[in-house]
TINUTOR-559956 format. One line per 10 residues: their letters; for each residue x, y, z of N, C-alpha, C. Coordinates in steps of 0.05 Angstrom, whole numbers. Layout:
! TINUTOR-559956
A> X:Y:Z:X:Y:Z:X:Y:Z ~ ...
END
This chain:
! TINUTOR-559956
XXXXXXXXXX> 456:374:13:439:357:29:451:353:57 ~ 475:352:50:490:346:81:490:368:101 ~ 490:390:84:494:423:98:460:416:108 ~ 443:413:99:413:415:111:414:401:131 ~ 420:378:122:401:357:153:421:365:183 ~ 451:376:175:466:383:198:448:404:199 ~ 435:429:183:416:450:204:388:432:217 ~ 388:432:199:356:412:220:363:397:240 ~ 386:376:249:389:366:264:394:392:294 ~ 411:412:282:417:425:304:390:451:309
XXXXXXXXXX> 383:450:291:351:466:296:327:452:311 ~ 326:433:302:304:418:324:312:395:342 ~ 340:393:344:347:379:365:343:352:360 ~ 346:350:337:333:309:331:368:289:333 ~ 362:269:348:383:247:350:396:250:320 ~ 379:244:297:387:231:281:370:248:248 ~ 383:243:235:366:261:200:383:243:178 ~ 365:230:165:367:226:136:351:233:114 ~ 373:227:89:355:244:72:365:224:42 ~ 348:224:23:354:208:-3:339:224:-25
XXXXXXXXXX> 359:232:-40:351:241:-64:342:231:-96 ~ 330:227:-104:314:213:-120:312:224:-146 ~ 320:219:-169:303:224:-194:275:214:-197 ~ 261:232:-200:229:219:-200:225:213:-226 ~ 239:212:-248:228:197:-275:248:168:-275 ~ 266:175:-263:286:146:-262:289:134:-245 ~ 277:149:-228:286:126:-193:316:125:-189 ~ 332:139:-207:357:133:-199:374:160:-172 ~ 383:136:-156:385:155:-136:416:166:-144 ~ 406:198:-130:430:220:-139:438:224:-114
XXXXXXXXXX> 430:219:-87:439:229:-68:441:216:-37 ~ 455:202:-22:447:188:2:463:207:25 ~ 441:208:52:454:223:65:451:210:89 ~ 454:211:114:451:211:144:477:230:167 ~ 453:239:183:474:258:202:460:233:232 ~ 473:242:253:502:248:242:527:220:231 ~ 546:239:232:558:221:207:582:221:216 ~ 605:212:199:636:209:214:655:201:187 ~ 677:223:196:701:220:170:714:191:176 ~ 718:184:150:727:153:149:752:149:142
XXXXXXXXXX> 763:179:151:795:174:164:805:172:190 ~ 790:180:195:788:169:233:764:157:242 ~ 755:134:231:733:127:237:722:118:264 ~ 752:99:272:754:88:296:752:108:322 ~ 748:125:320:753:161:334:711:158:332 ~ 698:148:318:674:146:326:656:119:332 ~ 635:129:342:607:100:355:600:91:320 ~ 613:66:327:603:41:305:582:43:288 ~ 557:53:307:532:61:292:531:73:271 ~ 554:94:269:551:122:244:571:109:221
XXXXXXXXXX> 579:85:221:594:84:198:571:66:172 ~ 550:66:180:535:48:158:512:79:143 ~ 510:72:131:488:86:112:462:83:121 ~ 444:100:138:424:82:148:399:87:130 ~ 403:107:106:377:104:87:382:85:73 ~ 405:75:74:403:45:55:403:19:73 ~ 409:25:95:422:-1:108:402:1:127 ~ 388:20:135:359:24:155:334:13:148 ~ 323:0:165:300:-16:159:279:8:172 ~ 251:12:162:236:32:164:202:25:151
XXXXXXXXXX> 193:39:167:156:30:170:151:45:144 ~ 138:32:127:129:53:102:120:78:108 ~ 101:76:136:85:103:141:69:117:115 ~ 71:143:116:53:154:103:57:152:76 ~ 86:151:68:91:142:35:79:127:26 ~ 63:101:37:50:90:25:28:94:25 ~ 17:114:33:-9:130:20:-18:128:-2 ~ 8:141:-24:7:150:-50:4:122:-63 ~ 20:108:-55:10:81:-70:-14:69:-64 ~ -32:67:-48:-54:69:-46:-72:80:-54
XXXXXXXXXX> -68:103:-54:-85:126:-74:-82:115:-108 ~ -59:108:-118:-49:109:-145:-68:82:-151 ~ -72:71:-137:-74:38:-139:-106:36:-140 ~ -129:48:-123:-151:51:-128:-168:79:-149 ~ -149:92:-157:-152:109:-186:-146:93:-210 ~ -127:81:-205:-120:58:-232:-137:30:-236 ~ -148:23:-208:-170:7:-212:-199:14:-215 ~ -206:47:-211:-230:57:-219:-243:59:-193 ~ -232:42:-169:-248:50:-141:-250:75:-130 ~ -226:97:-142:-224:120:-124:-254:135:-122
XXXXXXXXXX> -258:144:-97:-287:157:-107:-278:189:-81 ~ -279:208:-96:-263:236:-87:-286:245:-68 ~ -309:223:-57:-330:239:-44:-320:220:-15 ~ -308:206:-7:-308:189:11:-278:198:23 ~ -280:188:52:-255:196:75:-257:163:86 ~ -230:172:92:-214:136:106:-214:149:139 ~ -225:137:155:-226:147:182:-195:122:191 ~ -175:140:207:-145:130:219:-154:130:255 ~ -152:106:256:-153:116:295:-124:112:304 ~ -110:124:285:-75:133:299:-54:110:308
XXXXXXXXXX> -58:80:310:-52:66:309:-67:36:293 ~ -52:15:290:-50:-7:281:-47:-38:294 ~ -66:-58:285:-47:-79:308:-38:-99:284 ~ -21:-108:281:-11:-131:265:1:-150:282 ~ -14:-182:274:-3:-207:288:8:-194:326 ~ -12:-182:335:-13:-173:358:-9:-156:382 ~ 16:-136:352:32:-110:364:14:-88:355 ~ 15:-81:369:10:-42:361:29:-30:356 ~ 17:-18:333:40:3:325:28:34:314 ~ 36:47:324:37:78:317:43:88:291
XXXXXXXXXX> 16:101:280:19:111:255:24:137:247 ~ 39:148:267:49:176:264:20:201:272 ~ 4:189:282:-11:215:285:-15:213:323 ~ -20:239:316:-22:244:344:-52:232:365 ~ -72:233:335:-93:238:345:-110:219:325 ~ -142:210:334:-146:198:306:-157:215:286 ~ -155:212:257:-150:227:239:-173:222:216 ~ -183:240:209:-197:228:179:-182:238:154 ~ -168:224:137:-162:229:108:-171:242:88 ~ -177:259:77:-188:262:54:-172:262:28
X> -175:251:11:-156:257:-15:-166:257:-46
END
């Protein structure tokens, strides 16, 4: 996991890559990662920032993950209806902020 996100980081040029590995029947996590990162024998030799875990210790917008729980949630209540689309106009306002829902553009769903 660590060998990956160091290529992705240096393949697409991103600040920052984490990654969390998951048993999907147990939820028990097998794997926590973040690049970049820093040996914690010379820690003091790096920026403060990289000594915390930030898929655990990072606060983060559900975004699209919570799709699926949405989806799961009106199939289990019988509302899902597979003929209908959720129109996204790409952002959000809550208690007065806008916030960006990851699309570029506005979007219609189908699922």
């Amino acid at each position: 996991m660590e060998r990956e996100l160091e290529r992705a980081l240096n393949e697409y040029g991103a600040k920052q890559a984490i990654a969390l590995g998951v048993d999907p029947s147990t939820g028990e996590v097998l794997a926590v990662c973040s690049k970049p990162d820093f040996d914690p024998e010379q820690y003091s030799k790096y920026d403060p920032k990289y000594w915390k875990l930030t898929p655990i210790t990072g606060t983060f917008e559900p975004g699209s993950t919570f799709k699926l729980a949405t989806l799961m949630a009106a199939v289990e209540e019988g509302i899902y209806n597979e003929n209908e689309n959720f129109y996204c106009p790409g952002s959000l306002e809550v208690a007065g902020r806008k916030s960006d829902v990851g699309l570029p553009r506005a979007a219609a769903m189908e699922v």
